[in-house]
C-alpha positions in Angstrom: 194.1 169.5 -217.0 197.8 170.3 -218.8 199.1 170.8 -215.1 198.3 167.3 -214.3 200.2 165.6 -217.4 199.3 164.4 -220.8 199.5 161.3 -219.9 196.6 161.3 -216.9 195.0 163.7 -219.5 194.4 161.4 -221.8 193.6 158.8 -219.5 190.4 161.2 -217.9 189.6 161.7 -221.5 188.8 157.8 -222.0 187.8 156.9 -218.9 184.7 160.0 -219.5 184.3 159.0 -222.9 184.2 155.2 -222.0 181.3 156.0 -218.8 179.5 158.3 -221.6 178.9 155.7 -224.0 178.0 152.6 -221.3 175.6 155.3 -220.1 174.2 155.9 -223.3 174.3 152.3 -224.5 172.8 150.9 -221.4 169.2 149.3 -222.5 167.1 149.7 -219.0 167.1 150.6 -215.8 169.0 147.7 -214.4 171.7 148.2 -216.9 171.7 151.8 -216.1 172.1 151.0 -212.4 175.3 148.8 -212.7 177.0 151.5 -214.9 176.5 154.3 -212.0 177.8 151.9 -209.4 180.9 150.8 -211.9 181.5 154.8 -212.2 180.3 155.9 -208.7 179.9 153.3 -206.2 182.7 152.9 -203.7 185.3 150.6 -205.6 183.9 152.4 -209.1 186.7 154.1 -211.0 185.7 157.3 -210.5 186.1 156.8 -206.6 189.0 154.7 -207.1 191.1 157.8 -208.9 189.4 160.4 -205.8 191.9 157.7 -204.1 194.7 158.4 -205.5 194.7 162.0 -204.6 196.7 162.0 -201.4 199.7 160.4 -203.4 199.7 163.8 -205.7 202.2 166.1 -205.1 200.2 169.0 -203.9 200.8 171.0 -207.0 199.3 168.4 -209.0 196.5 167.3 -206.5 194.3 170.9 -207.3 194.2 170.4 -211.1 193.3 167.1 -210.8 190.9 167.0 -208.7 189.5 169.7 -210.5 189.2 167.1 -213.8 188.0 164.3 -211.9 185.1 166.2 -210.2 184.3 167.2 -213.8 184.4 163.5 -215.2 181.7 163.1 -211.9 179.6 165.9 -212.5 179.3 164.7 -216.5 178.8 161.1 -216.0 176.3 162.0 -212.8 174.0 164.6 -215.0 174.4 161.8 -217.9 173.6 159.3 -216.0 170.3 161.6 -214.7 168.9 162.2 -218.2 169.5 159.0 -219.7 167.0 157.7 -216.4 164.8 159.8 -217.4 164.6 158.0 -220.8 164.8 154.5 -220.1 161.9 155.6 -217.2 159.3 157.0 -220.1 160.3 154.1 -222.5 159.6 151.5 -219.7 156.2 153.5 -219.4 155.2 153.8 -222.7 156.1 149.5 -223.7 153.6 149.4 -220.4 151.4 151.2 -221.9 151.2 149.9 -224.8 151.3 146.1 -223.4 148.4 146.7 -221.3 145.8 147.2 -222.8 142.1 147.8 -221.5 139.6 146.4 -223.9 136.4 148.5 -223.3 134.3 146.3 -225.4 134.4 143.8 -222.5 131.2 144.0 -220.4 132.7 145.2 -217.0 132.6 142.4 -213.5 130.4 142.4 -211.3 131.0 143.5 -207.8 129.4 143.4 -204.4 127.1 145.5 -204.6 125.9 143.7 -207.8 126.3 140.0 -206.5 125.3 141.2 -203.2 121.6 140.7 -201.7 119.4 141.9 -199.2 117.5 139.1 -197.1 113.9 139.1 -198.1 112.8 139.1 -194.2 115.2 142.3 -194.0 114.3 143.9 -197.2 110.2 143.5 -196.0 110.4 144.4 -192.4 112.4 148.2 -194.1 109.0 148.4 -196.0 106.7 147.9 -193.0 109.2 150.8 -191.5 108.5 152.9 -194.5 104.9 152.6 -193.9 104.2 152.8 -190.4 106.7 155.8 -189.9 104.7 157.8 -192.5 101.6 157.3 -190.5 104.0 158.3 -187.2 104.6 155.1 -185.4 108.3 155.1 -184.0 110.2 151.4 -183.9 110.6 150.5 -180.5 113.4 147.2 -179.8 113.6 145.3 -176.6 115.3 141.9 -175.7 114.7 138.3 -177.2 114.6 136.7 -173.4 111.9 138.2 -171.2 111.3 137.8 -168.1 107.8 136.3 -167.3 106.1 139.1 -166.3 106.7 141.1 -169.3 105.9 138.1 -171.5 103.1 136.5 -169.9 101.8 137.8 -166.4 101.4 141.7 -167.8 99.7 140.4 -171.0 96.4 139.5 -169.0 98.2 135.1 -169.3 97.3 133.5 -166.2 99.8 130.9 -165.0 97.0 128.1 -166.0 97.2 129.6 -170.0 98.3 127.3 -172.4 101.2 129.4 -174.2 102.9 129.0 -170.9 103.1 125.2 -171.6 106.7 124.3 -172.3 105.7 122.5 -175.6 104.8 126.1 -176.9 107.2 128.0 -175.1 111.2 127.8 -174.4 112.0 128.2 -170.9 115.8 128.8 -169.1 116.3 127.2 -166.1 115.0 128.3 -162.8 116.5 130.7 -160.8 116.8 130.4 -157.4 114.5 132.5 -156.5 112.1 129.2 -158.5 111.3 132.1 -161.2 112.3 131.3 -165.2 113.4 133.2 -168.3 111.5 132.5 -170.9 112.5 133.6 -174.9 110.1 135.6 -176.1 107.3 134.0 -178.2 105.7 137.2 -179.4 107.0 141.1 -179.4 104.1 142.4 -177.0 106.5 142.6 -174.5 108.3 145.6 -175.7 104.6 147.0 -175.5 105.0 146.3 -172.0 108.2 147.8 -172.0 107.1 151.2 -173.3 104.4 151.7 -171.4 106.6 151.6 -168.5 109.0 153.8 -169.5 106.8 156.4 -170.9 103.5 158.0 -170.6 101.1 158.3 -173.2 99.9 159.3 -176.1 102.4 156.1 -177.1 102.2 155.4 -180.9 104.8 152.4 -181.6 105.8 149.1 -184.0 108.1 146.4 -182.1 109.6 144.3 -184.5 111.8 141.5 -183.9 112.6 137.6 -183.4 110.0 135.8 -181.6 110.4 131.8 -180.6 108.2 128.7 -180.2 108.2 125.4 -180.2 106.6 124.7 -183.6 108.3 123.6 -187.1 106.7 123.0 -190.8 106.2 124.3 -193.9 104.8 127.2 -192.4 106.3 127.6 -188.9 109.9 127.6 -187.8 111.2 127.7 -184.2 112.1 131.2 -184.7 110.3 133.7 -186.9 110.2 137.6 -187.4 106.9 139.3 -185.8 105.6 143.0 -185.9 103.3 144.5 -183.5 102.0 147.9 -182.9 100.5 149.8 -180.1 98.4 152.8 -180.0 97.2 154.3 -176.5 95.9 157.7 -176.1 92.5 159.2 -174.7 90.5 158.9 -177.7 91.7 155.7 -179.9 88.6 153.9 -181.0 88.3 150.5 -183.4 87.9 152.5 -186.8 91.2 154.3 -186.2 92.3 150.5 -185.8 90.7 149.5 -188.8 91.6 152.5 -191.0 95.6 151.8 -190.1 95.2 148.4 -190.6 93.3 149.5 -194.1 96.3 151.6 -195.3 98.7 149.1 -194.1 97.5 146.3 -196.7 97.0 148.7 -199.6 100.2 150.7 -199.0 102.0 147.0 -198.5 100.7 144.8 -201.2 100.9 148.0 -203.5 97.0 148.1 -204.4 94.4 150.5 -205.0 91.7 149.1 -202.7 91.5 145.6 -200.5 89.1 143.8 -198.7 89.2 143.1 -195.2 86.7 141.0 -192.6 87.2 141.3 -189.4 86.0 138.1 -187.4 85.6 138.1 -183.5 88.4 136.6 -182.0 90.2 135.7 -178.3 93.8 136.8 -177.3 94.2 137.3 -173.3 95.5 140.8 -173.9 92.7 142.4 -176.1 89.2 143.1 -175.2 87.5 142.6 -177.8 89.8 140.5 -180.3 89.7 140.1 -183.8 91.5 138.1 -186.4 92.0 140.1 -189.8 91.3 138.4 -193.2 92.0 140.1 -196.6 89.9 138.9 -200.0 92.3 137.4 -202.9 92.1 135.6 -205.8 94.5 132.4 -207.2 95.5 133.0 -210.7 97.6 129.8 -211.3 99.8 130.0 -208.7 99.9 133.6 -208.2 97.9 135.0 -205.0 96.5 138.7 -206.1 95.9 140.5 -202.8 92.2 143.2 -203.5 91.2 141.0 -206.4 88.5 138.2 -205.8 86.1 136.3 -203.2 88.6 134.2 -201.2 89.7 135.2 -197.8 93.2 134.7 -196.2 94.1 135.6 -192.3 97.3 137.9 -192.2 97.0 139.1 -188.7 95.3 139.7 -185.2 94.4 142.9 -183.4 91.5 144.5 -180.7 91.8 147.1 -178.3 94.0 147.0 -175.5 92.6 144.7 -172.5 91.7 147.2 -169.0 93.9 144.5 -167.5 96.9 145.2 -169.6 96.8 149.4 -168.8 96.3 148.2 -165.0 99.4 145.9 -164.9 101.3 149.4 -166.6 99.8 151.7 -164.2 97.9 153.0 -167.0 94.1 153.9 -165.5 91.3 152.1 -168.2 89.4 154.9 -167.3 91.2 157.7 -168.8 93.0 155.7 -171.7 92.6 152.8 -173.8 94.1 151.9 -177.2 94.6 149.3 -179.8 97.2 146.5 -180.7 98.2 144.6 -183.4 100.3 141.8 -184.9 101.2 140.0 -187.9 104.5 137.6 -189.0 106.8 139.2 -191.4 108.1 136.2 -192.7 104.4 135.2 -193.8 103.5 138.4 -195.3 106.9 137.9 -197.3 106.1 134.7 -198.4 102.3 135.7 -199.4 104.3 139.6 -201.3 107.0 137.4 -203.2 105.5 134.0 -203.4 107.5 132.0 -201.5 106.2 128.3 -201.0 108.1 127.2 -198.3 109.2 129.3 -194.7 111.9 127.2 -194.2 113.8 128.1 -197.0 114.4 131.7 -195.4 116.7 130.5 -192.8 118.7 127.4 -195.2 121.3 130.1 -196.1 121.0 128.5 -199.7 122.4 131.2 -202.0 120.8 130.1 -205.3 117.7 130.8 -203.3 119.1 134.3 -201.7 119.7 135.2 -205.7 116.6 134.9 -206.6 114.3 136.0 -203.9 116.7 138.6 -203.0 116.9 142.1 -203.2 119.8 144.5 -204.6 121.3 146.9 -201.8 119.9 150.6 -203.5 116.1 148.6 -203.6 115.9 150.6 -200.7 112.1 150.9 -199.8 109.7 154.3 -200.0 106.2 155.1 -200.4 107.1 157.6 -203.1 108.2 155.3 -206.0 106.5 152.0 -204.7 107.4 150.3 -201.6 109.1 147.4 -203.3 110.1 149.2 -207.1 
């Protein structure tokens, strides 16, 4: 720097040493920043001399340039590692400020606050048990047409379920014919039988409707039904799935069942199914006692039925079956009251409810 005067010499010397020591006195990042733009930025010093350059005379304008891009390169590379510095400082006060206390029990989340329905949580279980006897889950929709609901099913137009205080009709078409929501899942039975040819081995679960509300009924509740049809299908292979459903369900060793003659138009002949229990306070133990409760209807298919299908009652016959999930929920987990499943009351959901990983299967215990 001698070619450029002692004078701007000296002057480079405390303008570096003056940058330096901001630089290192600067107590954070923010301070940090406003000494680079003072030095760097475009009206900081550093640019401000670059400036004066072009007044030089060109034998002094090499030399000192030379010293100022030196007084740039130092203050830039200080400038570098004192950010570095202030950076793992800032980290470790962080650090150090917030700290975890792992003796607090952790919060709960959604999957720990969260809970399965009990109507969903039971109709996975009846899954679980019907698919490891080889029934497949057959869906169809919740309005019907009245074929499928009623005039396939072996209901005459003079049958009383037709009546519109049992049943919820759409209005008429034009045609004068009316949609009707379903009031039982025996029309996806109809369904499958005419899309497919036997052997047919299927459950239909879903929402089925009528005109009915109490303690025990609601204008909408959950059904199951299955359907077995094949050449051979007798009434014990009726009874013995019905047998394994109940023990496999209600998680028993043995149960009791009476079958009691019965009348539904679509099964020839009918029975209503009744399982012993006994009352222990206000617990109901399903396979213990002499008491008997109805759970469910079944018989063997009605000729009429495989005839509407274009099934021939010579060559095939089967059996049915049907029971509401939302009653054999409420007899499982002792629930008092059916209406209570749709009030959306989540005190109730808590404790009724299941956890999402309660996922159902025969190997641990269908509800453990």
């Amino acid at each position: 720097m001698g070619n450029v005067g002692t004078q701007a010499e000296t002057d480079l010397t405390a303008l570096e040493k003056e940058l330096l020591s901001s630089i290192e006195s600067a107590s954070d990042l923010a301070a940090l920043d406003d000494v680079r733009v003072a030095a760097l930025g475009k009206k900081g010093k550093i640019s401000q001399l670059m400036k004066e350059l072009g007044s030089l005379a060109p034998e002094q304008r090499k030399s000192f340039g030379q010293a100022i891009n030196q007084i740039k390169q130092s203050v830039g590379t200080a400038i570098g590692d004192r950010k570095k510095d202030l950076e793992a400082a800032a980290l470790a006060s962080r650090l150090e400020q917030e700290v975890a206390d792992v003796t607090l029990p952790t919060r709960s989340g959604a999957l720990a606050e969260g809970r399965i329905h009990p109507i969903s949580q039971v109709t996975e279980e009846i899954y679980e048990i019907f698919a490891d006897m080889g029934f497949s889950i057959a869906e169809g929709p919740d309005i019907e047409t009245d074929f499928n609901n009623f005039t396939a099913l072996n209901i005459p137009p003079e049958h009383p379920a037709r009546q519109e205080h049992d049943t919820f009709y759409f209005d008429p078409k034009p045609d004068g014919s009316r949609q009707v929501l379903r009031t039982h899942t025996s029309p996806v039975q109809i369904r499958t039988m005419l899309a497919e040819d036997p052997p047919i081995r299927i459950i239909a679960p879903g929402r089925v409707y009528r005109c009915d509300s109490d303690q025990t009924h609601t204008p909408m509740f959950h059904q199951v039904e299955g359907l077995v049809i094949d050449k051979h299908t007798h009434l014990g292979h009726l009874k013995w799935v019905l047998e394994e459903f109940c023990k496999a369900f209600f998680e028993v060793e043995s149960v009791k069942m009476r079958f009691r003659a019965s009348h539904f138009p679509f099964t020839e002949p009918s029975m209503e199914v009744d399982v012993g229990y006994a009352k222990v306070g206000d617990e109901i133990r399903i396979g213990e006692g002499d008491e008997w409760l109805e759970i469910l209807g079944c018989g063997m298919v009605h000729p009429n039925v495989l005839r509407n299908v274009d099934y021939d009652p010579e060559e095939y016959q089967g059996f049915a079956f049907g029971l509401g999930i939302d009653r054999v929920a409420m007899l499982k987990y002792g629930m008092p009251d059916l209406r209570a499943f749709f009030a959306a009351d989540m005190r109730w959901l808590r404790h009724y409810g299941f956890l999402p990983f309660d996922i159902p299967t025969l190997a641990r215990g269908i509800s453990a």
